[in-house]
C-alpha positions in Angstrom: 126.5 13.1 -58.7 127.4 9.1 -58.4 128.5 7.0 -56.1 131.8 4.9 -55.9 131.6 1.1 -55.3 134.5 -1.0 -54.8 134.6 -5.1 -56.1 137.3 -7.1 -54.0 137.2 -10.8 -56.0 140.3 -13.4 -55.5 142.1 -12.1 -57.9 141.5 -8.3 -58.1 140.2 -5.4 -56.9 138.7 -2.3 -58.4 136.2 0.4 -58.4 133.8 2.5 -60.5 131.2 5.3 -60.4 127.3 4.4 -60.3 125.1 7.5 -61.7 122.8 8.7 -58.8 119.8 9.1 -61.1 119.9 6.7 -63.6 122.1 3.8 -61.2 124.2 2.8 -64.0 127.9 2.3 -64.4 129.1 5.0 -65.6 133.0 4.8 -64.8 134.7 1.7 -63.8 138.5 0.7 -63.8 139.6 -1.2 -66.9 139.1 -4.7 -65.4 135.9 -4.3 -65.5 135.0 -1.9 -67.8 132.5 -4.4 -69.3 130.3 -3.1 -66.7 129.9 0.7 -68.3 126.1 0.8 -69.0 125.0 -1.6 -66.2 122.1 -1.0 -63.9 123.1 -1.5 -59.8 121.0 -4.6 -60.2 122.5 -6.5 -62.1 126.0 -5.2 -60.8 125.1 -6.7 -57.3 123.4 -9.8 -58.7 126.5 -10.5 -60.6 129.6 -9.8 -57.8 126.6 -12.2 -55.5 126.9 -14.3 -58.2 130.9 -14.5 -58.3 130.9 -14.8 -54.9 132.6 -11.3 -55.1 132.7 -8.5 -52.4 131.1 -5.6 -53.6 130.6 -2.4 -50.8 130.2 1.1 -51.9 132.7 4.0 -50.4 129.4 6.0 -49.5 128.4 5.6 -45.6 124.8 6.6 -46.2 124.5 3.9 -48.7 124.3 0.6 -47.5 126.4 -3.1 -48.8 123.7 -4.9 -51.3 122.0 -8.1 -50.1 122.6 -11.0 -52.1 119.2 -11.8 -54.4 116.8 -14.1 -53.4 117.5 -17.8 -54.5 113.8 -19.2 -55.6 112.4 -22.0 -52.9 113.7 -25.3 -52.9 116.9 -24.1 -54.6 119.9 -25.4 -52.1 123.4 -23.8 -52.5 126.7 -24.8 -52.3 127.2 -23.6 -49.2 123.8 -24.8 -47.5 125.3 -27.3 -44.8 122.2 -30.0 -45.7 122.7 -29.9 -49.4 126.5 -30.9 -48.8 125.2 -33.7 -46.2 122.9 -34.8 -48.6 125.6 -34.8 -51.2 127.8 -36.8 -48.8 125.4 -39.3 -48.1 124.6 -40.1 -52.0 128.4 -40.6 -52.5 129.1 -42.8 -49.2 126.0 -44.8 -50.6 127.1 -45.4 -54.1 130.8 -45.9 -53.2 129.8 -49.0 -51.0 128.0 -51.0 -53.5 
């Protein structure tokens, strides 16, 4: 058996088959087909990675969670890294 997980990115969307036992990639639409071979792993950490929505068509299995970022690693996103950001460039702007 496998499972069906769909990638939505910006500028496609598209689909392939993870193998229930071994949860690799074992079909996937041309797109993406450098993905044949991949372990769900490093599927999800990628699409987190690309800031791409990946969901599988499965209800009993769940959407992955985006990996863990190591401590003290702000992203682009985090509203006190940009503040901190703004701050630096207000500062050096008004020399």
């Amino acid at each position: 058996m496998s499972q069906t997980f769909r990638i939505v990115a910006p500028h496609f969307v598209a689909g392939g088959d993870i193998d229930d036992e071994t949860e690799n990639v074992i079909k996937a639409a041309p797109i993406i087909k450098y993905m044949l071979g991949w372990h769900a792993t490093q599927l999800t950490e990628y699409c987190w990675k690309k800031q791409w929505q990946l969901g599988w068509l499965d209800p009993q299995r769940t959407s992955p969670q985006p990996p863990k970022k190591p401590s003290g690693e702000a992203s682009a996103s985090d509203p006190s890294s940009q503040n901190d950001r703004k701050s630096r460039n207000s500062e050096s702007t008004h020399d």
